[in-house]
C-alpha positions as protocol buffer text, in pm:
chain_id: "A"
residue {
  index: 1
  type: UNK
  ca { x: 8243 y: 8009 z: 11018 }
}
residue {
  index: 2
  type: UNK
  ca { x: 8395 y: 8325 z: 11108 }
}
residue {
  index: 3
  type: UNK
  ca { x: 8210 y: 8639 z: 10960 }
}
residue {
  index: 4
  type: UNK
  ca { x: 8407 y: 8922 z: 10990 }
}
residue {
  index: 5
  type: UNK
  ca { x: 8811 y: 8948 z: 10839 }
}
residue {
  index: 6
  type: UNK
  ca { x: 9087 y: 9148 z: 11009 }
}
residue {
  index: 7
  type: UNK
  ca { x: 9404 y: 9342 z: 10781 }
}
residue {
  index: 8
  type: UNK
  ca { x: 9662 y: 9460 z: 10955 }
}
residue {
  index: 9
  type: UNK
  ca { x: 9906 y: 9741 z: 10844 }
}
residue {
  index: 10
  type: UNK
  ca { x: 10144 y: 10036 z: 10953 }
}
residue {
  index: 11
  type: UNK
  ca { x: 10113 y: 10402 z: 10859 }
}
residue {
  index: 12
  type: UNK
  ca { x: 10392 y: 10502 z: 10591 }
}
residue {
  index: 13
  type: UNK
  ca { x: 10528 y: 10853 z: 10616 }
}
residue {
  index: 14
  type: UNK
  ca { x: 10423 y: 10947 z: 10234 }
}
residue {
  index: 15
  type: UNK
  ca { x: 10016 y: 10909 z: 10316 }
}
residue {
  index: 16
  type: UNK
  ca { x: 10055 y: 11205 z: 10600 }
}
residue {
  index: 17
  type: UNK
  ca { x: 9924 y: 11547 z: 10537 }
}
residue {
  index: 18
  type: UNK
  ca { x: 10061 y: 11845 z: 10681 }
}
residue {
  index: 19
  type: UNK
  ca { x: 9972 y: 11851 z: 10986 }
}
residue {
  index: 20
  type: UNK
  ca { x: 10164 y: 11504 z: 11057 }
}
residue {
  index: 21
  type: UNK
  ca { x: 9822 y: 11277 z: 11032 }
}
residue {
  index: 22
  type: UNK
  ca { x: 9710 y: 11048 z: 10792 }
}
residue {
  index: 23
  type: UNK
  ca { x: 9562 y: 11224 z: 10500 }
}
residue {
  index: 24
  type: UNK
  ca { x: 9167 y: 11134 z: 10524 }
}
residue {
  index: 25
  type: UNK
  ca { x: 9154 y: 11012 z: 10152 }
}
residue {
  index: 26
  type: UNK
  ca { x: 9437 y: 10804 z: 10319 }
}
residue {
  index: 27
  type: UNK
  ca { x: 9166 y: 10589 z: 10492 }
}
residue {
  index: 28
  type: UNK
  ca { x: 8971 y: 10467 z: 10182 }
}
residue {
  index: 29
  type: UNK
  ca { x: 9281 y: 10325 z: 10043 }
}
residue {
  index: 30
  type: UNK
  ca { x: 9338 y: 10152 z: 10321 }
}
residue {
  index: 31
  type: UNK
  ca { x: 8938 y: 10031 z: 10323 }
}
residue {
  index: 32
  type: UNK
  ca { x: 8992 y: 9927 z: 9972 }
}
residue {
  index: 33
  type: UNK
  ca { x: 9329 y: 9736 z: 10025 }
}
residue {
  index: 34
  type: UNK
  ca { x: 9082 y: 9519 z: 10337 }
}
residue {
  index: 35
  type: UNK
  ca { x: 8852 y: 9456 z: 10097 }
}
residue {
  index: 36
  type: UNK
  ca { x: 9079 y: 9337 z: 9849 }
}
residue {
  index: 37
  type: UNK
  ca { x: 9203 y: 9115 z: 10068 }
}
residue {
  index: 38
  type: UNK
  ca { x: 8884 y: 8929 z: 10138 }
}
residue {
  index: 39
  type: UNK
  ca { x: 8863 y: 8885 z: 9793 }
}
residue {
  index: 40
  type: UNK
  ca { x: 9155 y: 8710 z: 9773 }
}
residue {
  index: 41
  type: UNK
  ca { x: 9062 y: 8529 z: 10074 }
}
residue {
  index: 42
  type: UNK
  ca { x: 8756 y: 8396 z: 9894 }
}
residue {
  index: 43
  type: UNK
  ca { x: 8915 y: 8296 z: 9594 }
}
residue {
  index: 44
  type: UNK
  ca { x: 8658 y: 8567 z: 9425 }
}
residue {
  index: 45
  type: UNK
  ca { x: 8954 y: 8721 z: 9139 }
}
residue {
  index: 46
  type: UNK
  ca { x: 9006 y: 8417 z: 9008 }
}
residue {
  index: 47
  type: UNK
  ca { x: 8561 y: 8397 z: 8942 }
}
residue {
  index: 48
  type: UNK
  ca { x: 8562 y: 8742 z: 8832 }
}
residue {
  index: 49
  type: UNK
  ca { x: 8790 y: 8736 z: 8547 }
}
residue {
  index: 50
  type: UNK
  ca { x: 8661 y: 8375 z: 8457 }
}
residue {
  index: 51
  type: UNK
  ca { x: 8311 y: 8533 z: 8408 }
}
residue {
  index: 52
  type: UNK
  ca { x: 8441 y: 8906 z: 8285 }
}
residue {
  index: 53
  type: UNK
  ca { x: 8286 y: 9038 z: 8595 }
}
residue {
  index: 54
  type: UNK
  ca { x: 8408 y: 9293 z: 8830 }
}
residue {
  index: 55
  type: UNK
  ca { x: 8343 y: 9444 z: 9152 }
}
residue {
  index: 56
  type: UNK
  ca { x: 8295 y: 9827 z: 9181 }
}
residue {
  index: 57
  type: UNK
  ca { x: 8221 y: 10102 z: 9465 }
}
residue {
  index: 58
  type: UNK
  ca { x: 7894 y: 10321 z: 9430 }
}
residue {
  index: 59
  type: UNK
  ca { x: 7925 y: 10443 z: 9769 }
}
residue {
  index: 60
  type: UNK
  ca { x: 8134 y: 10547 z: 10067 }
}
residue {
  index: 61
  type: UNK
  ca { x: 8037 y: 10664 z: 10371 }
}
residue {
  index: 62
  type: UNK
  ca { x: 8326 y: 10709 z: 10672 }
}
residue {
  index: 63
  type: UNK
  ca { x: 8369 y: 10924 z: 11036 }
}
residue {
  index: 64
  type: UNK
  ca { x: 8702 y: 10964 z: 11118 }
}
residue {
  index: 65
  type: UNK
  ca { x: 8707 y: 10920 z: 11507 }
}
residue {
  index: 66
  type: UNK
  ca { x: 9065 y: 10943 z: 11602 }
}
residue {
  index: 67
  type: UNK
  ca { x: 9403 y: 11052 z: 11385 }
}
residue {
  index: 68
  type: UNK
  ca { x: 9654 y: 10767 z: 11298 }
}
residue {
  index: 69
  type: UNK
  ca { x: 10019 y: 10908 z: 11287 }
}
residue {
  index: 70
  type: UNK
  ca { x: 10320 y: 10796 z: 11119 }
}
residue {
  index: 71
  type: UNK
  ca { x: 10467 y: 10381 z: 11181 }
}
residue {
  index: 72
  type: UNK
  ca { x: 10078 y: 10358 z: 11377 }
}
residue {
  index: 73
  type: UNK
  ca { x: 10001 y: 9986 z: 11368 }
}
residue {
  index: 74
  type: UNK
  ca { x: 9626 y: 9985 z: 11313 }
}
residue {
  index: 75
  type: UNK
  ca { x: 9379 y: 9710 z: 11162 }
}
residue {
  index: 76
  type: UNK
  ca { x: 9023 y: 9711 z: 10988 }
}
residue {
  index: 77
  type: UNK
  ca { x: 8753 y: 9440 z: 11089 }
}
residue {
  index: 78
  type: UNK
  ca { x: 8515 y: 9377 z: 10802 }
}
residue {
  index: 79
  type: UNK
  ca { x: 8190 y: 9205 z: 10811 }
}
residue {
  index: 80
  type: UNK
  ca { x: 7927 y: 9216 z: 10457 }
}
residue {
  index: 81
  type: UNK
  ca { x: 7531 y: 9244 z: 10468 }
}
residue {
  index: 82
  type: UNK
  ca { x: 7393 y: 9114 z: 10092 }
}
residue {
  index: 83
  type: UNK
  ca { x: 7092 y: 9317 z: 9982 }
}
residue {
  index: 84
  type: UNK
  ca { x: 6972 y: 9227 z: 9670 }
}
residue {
  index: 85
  type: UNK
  ca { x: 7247 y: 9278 z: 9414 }
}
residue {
  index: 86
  type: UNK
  ca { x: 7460 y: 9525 z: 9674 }
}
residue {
  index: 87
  type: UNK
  ca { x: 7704 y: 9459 z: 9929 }
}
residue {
  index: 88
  type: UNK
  ca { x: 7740 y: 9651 z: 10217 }
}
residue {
  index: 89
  type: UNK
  ca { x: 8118 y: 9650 z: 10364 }
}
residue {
  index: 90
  type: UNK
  ca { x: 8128 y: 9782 z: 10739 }
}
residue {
  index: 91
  type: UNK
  ca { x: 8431 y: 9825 z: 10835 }
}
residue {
  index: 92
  type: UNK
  ca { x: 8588 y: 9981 z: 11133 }
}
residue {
  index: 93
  type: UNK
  ca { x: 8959 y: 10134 z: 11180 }
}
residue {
  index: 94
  type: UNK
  ca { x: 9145 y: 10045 z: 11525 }
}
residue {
  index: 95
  type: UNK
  ca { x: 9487 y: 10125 z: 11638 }
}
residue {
  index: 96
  type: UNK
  ca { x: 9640 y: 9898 z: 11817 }
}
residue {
  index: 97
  type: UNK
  ca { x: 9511 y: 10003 z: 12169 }
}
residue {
  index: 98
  type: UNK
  ca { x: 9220 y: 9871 z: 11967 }
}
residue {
  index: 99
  type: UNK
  ca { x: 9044 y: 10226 z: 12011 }
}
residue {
  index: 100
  type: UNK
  ca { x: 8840 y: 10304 z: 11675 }
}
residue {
  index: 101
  type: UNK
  ca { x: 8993 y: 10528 z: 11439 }
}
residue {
  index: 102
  type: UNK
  ca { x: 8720 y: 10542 z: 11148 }
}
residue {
  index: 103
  type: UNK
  ca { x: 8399 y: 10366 z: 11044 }
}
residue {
  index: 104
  type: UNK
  ca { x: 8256 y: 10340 z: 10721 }
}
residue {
  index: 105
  type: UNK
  ca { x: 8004 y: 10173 z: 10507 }
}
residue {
  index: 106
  type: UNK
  ca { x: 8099 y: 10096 z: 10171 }
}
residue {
  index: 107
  type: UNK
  ca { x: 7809 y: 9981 z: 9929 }
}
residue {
  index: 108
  type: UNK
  ca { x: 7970 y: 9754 z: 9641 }
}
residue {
  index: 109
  type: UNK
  ca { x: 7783 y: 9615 z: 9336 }
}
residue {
  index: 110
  type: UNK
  ca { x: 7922 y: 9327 z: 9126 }
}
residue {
  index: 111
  type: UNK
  ca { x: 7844 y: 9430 z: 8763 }
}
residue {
  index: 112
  type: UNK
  ca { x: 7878 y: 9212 z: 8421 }
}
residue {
  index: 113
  type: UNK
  ca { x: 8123 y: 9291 z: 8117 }
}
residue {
  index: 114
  type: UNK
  ca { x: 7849 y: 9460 z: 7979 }
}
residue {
  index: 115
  type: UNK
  ca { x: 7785 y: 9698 z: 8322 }
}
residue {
  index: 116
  type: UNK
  ca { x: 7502 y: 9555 z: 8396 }
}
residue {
  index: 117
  type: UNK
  ca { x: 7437 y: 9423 z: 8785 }
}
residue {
  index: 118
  type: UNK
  ca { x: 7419 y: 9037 z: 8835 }
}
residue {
  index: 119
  type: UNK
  ca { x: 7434 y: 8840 z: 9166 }
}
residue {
  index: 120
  type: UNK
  ca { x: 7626 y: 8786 z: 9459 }
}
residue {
  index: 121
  type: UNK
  ca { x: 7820 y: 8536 z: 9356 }
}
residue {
  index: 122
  type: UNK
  ca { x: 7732 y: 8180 z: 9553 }
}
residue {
  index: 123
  type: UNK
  ca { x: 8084 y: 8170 z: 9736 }
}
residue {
  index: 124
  type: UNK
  ca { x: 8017 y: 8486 z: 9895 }
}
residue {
  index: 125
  type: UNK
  ca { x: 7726 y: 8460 z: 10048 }
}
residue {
  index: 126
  type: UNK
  ca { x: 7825 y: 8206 z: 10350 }
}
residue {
  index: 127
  type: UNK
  ca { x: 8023 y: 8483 z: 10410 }
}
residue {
  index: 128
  type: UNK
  ca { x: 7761 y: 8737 z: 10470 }
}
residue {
  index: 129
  type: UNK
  ca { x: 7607 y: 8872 z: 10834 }
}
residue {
  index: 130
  type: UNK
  ca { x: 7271 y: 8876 z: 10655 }
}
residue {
  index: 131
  type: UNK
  ca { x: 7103 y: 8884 z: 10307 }
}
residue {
  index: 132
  type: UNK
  ca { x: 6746 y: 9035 z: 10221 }
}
C-alpha cells in the first residue's frame, strides 16, 4: 500500500509577488490544496460531515529552498505520522527537475462539533508511516 500521495500543479501568474516569484504564503495554499486531496482520496469528507467532525491546522512549519516562477510545473509528495490525536503532514515541494522547492511539517488535529479532539479516524490510519 503506497504511503505517500503526489499533486501536481502549475504556477498561475496572480500568486507571484513582486519580484516575479511565488508569493511564500503562496506555498501553504498549495500544501493545503495536497492535503485536501488526500482527503478526497480517502473518502474522509464524506466521514467528516457524517459525524460533524472536521479537520483543522494548529501548526505550520516550512523552508523555502528554491523560488517557483510563473507556468512552473511543480508537485508535493505527502506522507502522515499519527501521534496520538495529531497528524503530522510532511510534505515536500519539487519542480519538475524534481529539485526541492519547500518542506514543511504541518500538524493537523481532527476535532468534534463541539471542538473537542477525537481520533484518527480508522480509514486513515493504514495510511500512516507510523503511529505512537
Amino acid at each position: 500500500m503506497e504511503k505517500s500521495f503526489k499533486y501536481q500543479f502549475q504556477v498561475r501568474g496572480y500568486e507571484l509577488d513582486s519580484f516575479g516569484h511565488v508569493n511564500n504564503a503562496v506555498y501553504i495554499n498549495y500544501l493545503e490544496q495536497a492535503r485536501w486531496e488526500i482527503v478526497n482520496k480517502l473518502g474522509l469528507l464524506d466521514l467528516l460531515k457524517e459525524n460533524k467532525s472536521f479537520l483543522v491546522v494548529v501548526e505550520t512549519n516550512i523552508k523555502y529552498v528554491k523560488e517557483l516562477r510563473m507556468f512552473d510545473e511543480a508537485y508535493i509528495v505527502s506522507s502522515m505520522i499519527g501521534r496520538g490525536f495529531f497528524i503530522d503532514f510532511k510534505q515536500d515541494i519539487f519542480d519538475n527537475n524534481n529539485r526541492k522547492v519547500a518542506k514543511a511539517k504541518v500538524k493537523c488535529l481532527f476535532l468534534d462539533e463541539n471542538r473537542n479532539p477525537i481520533d484518527i479516524p480508522d480509514v486513515v490510519i493504514p495510511y500512516l508511516n507510523e503511529y505512537y
